[in-house]
Phi, psi and omega in degrees: 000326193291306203297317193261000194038070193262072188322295170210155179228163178225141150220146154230159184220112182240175196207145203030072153087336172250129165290149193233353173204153186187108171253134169248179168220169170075186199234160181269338185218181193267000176266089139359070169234343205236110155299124172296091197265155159325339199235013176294163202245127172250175174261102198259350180037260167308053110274028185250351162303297175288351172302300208290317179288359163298304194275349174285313165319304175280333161333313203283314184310337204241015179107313169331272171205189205254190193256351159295333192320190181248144159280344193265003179267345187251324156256108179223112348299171187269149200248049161229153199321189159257170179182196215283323222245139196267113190291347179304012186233343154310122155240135200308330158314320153276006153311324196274336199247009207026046208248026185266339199090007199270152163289182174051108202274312147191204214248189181249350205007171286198132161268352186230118171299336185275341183273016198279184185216136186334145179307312175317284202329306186265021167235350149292353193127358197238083188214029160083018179113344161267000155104198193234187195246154189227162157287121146219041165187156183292112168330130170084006202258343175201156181290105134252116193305147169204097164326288236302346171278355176248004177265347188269338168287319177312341184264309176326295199310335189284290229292328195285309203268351209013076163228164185260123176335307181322300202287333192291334188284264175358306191246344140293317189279271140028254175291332177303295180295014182039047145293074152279005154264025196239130163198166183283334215252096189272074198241153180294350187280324178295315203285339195323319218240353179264176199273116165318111168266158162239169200271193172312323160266015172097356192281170137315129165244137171321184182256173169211152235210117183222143177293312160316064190305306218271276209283029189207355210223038167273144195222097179240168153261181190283324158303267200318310176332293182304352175281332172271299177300350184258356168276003193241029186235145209266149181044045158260186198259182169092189182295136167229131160292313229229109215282192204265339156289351169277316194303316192324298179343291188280350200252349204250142168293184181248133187300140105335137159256020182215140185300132184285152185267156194296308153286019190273145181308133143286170180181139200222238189244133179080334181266184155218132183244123155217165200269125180287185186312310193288348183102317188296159184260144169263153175219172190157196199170141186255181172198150157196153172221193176287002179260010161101008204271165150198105185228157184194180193216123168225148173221166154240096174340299222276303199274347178066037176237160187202180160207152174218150167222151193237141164213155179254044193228129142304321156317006186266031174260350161274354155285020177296343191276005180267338172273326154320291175317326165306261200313314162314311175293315160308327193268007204037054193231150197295100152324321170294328204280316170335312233207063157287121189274000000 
């Protein structure tokens, strides 16, 4: 850690259904005085995607709309530019899948809380220097990671329930599953307890402050997390929010009307799906942001084992050989050959 200028870290791992290990290493805050524990609260940034097809998924389950639905029937007026491409053919399965067309991959967020800006505000363009989200391609026709599509599902999702995400992540997700160190709601009073990031080079970095809750503002610990991958694993014990044909769902890739490139990311709702060495599937999903954050997941629903690890590092990407390693090992296939440094 010392070596990648790694401030802290947190992993857990779990295996048949249960976590069996949970470390922090390293310190939580930037005077290196505050130790990093299981239940320290990191800034998880992209993992607040699959958190979000959860609460889209029960929505959907409870009736709201379907995940087919049109999205411009629900955001009135539509608040992105006109352009080539029709947006009237948006659906939230493609919001979820990043399969809308839409732009802008992620954010730059706010150092000052009070200066965040309406969800409309940011999907026009008030977005700290990263522009506004755009059409730039015909809905279904290809895969482009896109926030700016998951922040047009937050307005959908607000515009449907006339609720706020936040309280919605809180009471689908959340509380079913005793996350109680887990939220959406990126205020300085959530963040006060949480782990200070640092930059490439290991300095202290300010917090950063984003409007954009679904695809960006999830703040958990590593206890909680695994509480969420293992409800999302087949036979396993405890609460399932989410019955095993939906998990099917966000675990299946998203269809194309145009053939996938041979290197091209799979992504299913929320996921990122691949096969390990052995063939069995995995899904995850990484986050890292300008606030020094660097976090990932990777699990396999059928057998009910996973690893997650959270860092206050930007530098935590060199903890990705641990999810290799993990995977390789899981798949029982040669670490050297898998997980080349």
């Amino acid at each position: 850690m010392k070596e990648a200028h790694i401030q802290g870290a947190a992993v857990g791992l779990i295996v048949g259904g249960r976590l069996v290990y949970a470390q922090g290493f390293g310190y939580a805050d930037h005077a290196g005085k505050v130790r990093v524990t299981p239940d320290t609260v990191f800034v998880a940034a992209s993992l607040s995607k699959p958190i979000a097809s959860w609460v889209t998924m029960r929505l959907a389950q409870q009736g709201r709309f379907h995940l087919d639905d049109i999205v411009a029937d629900a955001v009135v007026p539509w608040p992105l530019a006109n352009g080539p491409y029709d947006h009237r053919r948006i659906t939230y399965r493609h919001l979820l899948s990043h399969t809308a067309g839409t732009s802008l991959g992620g954010y730059q967020g706010w150092l000052d809380f009070k200066e965040l800006p309406t969800l409309e505000q940011s999907l026009a363009g008030r977005t700290n220097g990263r522009g506004a989200v755009e059409l730039v391609a015909p809905a279904g026709s290809r895969f482009q990671y896109s926030g700016g599509g998951y922040t047009l599902l937050q307005l959908a999702i607000e515009r449907t329930t006339h609720r706020r995400y936040q309280d919605l992540a809180r009471e689908l997700v959340f509380e079913p599953l005793g996350m109680t160190r887990s939220s959406v709601a990126m205020t300085p009073a959530v963040l006060a307890g949480a782990a200070e990031g640092h930059g490439d080079d290991g300095a202290p970095t300010p917090m950063r402050y984003y409007v954009e809750q679904v695809p960006s503002t999830l703040t958990t610990s590593v206890r909680d997390f695994s509480r969420w991958m293992i409800a999302g694993m087949q036979g396993t014990a405890g609460v399932h929010p989410l019955q095993e044909s939906a998990l099917a769902q966000l675990h299946s890739p998203a269809h194309l009307s145009t053939p996938r490139a041979a290197d091209e990311a799979v992504y299913g709702l929320g996921h990122f799906i691949e096969h390990l060495p052995d063939d069995s599937l995995a899904v995850g999903h990484d986050g890292r942001n300008q606030a020094g954050f660097r976090a990932r997941f990777l699990m396999r629903p059928a057998s009910a084992d996973g690893i997650v690890f959270f860092s206050n590092s930007r530098t935590g990407l060199a903890l990705d050989r641990i999810v290799c390693l993990w995977g390789a090992d899981a798949a029982k296939a040669d670490p050297a050959k898998e997980c080349r440094k």
